[in-house]
C-alpha positions in Angstrom: 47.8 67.9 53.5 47.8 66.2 57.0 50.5 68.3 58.2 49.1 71.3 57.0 46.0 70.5 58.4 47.4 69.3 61.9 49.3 73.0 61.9 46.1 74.6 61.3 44.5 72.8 64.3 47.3 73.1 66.7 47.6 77.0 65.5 43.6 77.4 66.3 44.2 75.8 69.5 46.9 78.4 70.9 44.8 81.0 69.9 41.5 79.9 71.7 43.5 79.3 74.5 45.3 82.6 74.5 42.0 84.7 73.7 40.4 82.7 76.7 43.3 82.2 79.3 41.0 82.3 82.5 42.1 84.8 85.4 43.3 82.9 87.6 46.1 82.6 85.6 46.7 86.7 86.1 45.9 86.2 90.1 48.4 83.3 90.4 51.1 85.7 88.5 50.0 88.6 90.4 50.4 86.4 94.1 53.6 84.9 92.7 55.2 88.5 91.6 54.3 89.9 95.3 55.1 86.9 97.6 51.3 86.2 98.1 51.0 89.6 100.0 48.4 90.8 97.0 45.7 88.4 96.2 43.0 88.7 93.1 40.8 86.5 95.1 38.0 84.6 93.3 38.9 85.5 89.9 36.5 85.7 87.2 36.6 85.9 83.3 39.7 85.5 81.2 43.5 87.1 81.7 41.8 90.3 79.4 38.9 90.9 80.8 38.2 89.8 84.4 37.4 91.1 88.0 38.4 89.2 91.4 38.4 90.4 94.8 41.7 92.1 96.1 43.2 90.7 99.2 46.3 91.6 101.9 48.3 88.9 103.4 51.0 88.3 105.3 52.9 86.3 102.6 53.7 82.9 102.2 51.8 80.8 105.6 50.3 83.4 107.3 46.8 83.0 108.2 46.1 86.7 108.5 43.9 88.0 105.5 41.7 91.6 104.9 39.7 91.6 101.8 38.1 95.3 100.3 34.5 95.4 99.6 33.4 94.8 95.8 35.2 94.0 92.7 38.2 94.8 91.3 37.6 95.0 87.5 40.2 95.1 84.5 40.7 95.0 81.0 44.6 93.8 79.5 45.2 94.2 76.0 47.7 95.8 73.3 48.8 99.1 73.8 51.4 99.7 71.3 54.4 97.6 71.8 53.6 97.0 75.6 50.3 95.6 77.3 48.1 97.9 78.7 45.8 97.5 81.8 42.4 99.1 82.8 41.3 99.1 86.2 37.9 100.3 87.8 37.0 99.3 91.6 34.2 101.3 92.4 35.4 101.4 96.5 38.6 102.8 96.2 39.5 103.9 92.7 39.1 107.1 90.9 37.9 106.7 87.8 39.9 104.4 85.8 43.4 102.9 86.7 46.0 102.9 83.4 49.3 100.6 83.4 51.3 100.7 80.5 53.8 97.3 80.8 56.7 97.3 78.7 58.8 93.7 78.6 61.9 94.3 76.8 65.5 92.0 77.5 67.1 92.8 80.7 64.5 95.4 81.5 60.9 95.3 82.8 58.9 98.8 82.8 55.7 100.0 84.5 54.1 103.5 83.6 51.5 104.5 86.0 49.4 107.2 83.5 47.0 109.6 85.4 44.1 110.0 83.2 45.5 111.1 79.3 48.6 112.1 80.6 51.6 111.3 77.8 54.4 108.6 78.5 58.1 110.2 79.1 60.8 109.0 77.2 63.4 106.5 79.4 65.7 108.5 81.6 63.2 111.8 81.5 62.3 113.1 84.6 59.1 113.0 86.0 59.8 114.3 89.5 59.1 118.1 88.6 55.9 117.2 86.3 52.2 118.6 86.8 50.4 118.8 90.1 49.3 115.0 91.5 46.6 113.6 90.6 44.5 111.2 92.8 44.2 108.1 92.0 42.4 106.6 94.4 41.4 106.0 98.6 41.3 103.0 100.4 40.5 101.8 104.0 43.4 101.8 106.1 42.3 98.7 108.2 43.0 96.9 105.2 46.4 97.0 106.0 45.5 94.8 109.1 45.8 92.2 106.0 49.6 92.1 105.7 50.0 90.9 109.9 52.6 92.2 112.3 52.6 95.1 113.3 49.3 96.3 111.5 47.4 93.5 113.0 48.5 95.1 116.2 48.2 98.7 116.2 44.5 97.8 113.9 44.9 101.0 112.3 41.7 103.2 110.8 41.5 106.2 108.7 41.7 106.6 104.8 44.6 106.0 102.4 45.2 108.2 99.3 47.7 108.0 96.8 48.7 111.2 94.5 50.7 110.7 91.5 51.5 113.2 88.6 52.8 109.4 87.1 55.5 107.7 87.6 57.6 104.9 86.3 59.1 101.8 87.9 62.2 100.1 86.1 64.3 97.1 86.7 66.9 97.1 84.6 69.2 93.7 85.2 67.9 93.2 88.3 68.1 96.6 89.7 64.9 98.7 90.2 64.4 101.9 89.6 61.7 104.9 90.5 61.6 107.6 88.3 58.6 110.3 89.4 56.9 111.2 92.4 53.7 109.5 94.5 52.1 111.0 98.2 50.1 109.1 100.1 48.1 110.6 102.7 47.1 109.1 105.6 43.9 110.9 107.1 42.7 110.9 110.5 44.9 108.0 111.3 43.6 106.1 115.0 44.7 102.6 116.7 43.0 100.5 119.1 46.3 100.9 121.2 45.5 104.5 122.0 42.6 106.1 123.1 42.4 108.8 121.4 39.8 108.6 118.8 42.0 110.3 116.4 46.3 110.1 116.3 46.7 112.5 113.5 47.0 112.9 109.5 50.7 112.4 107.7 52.0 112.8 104.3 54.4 110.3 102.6 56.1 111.5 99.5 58.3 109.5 97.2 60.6 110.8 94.7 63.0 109.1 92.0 65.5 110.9 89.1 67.0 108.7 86.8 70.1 111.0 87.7 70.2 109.6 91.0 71.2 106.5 90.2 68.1 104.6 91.3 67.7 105.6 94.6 64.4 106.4 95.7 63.8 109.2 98.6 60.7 109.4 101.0 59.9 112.0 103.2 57.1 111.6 106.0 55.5 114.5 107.7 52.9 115.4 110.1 50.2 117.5 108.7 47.7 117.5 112.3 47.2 115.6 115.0 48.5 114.5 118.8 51.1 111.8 117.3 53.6 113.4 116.0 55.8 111.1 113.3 58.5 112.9 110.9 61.7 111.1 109.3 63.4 110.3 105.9 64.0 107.4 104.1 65.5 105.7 100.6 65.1 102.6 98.9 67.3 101.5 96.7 66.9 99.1 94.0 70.4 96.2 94.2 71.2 93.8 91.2 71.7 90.2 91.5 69.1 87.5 91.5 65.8 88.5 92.6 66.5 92.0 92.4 65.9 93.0 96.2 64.8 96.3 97.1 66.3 97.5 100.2 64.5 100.4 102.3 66.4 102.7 105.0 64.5 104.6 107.3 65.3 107.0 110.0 62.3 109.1 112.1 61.1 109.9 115.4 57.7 109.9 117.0 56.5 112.0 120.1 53.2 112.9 121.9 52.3 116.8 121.0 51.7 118.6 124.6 48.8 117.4 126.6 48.8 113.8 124.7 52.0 112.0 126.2 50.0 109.7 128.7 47.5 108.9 125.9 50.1 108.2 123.5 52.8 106.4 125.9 51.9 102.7 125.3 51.9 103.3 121.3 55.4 105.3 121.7 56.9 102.3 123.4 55.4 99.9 120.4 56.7 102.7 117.3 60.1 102.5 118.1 63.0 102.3 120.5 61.9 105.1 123.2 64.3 107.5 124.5 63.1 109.8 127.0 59.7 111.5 125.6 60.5 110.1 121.8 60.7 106.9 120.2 63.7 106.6 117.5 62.2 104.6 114.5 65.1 102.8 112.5 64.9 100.5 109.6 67.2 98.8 107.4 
């Protein structure tokens, strides 16, 4: 009778402490998971339903820190076989924010669901699916969070992302993108120019399944005196900690009329030759 009854208190334990696991725990998982670049910052509540405030660092040390304006609010629970998250933050979120989570062994999975829209089965792709939705805007001095070079160029303007969904993978180690995501970047400006306004760009990334897990993005000018175009992939390697690499190749150049404005960002973008700066990474 003692053993049965110590079970019974020991079972009753694990489940209060699972039904009221405080957020913090989420935040530290969430800081761990992203090197400390994303913060849920004074976290409130339990693991399932909470709200913190979400912060951009540099990482790991740095002393640079941008915080956005209210609370970030969300609800975890069972969806399925996989968790599923709720997120509302009444600055910068449309509506409601849906994450399906699917743990499984080997393989991790992340579906991001505009509004009702139906999960895909694994290896169907989304890149050719229904026009984006968006899913939310945010500031983009928050970015001045996450240090060099944003802390540099202090950038202002808006930041939306478009998604028709999408799904992130890692599979052994390796990631992979399937779907398609823009983020628009409107009426960009920079304390290094003085111009009040550089321009407005597009960003579009696209993954297939069939393409082994490489992930493309494209960026293009859509207005504006600064004039930034250039193509990119990221690519998902195995091994331990699963890095994802990113190569990038674009150039930047002053539209006619702007180059003295422009001259002392040009020479901070990239490596300048002549009138353009070559931008190169990875």
């Amino acid at each position: 009778m003692w053993r049965w009854a110590s079970a019974g208190v020991l079972l009753g334990g694990a489940v209060v402490l699972v039904a009221f696991a405080p957020a913090a725990w989420l935040a530290a998982a969430v800081s761990s998971a992203t090197g400390e670049r994303l913060q849920l910052a004074d976290a409130r509540g339990t693991v399932w339903n909470g709200s913190a405030v979400m912060v951009l660092t540099g990482g790991t040390g740095s002393r640079s820190a941008s915080a956005l304006p209210g609370r970030f609010q969300w609800t975890l629970g069972l969806d399925g076989a996989a968790l599923g998250l709720r997120g509302q933050h009444a600055c910068c979120i449309n509506g409601q924010l849906r994450l399906r989570m699917s743990p499984g062994f080997g393989r991790q999975r992340v579906d991001l669901i505009p509004d009702q829209a139906a999960l895909v089965a694994p290896g169907a792709s989304l890149a050719g699916a229904a026009a984006p939705r968006s899913l939310g805007q945010w500031p983009a001095s928050w970015l001045v969070g996450l240090g060099t070079p944003w802390n540099t160029l202090q950038p202002s303007g808006t930041l939306q992302l478009s998604s028709p969904g999408l799904t992130v993978e890692q599979v052994n180690g390796r990631w992979l993108f399937n779907g398609r995501a823009d983020v628009e970047l409107g009426n960009m400006a920079s304390r290094v120019s003085t111009l009040d306004v550089l321009g407005s760009y597009r960003i579009t990334v696209t993954g297939e399944p069939a393409q082994g897990g490489a992930t493309r993005l494209q960026l293009v000018t859509t207005s504006g005196a600064l004039l930034l175009n250039g193509e990119g992939q990221w690519s998902g390697t195995g091994g331990a900690g699963g890095a994802v690499k990113l190569r990038f190749n674009g150039t930047a150049s002053a539209a006619p009329g702007s180059e003295t404005a422009l001259d002392g960002l040009l020479n901070i973008i990239g490596r300048r030759q002549g009138a353009i700066s070559l931008i190169s990474i990875g």
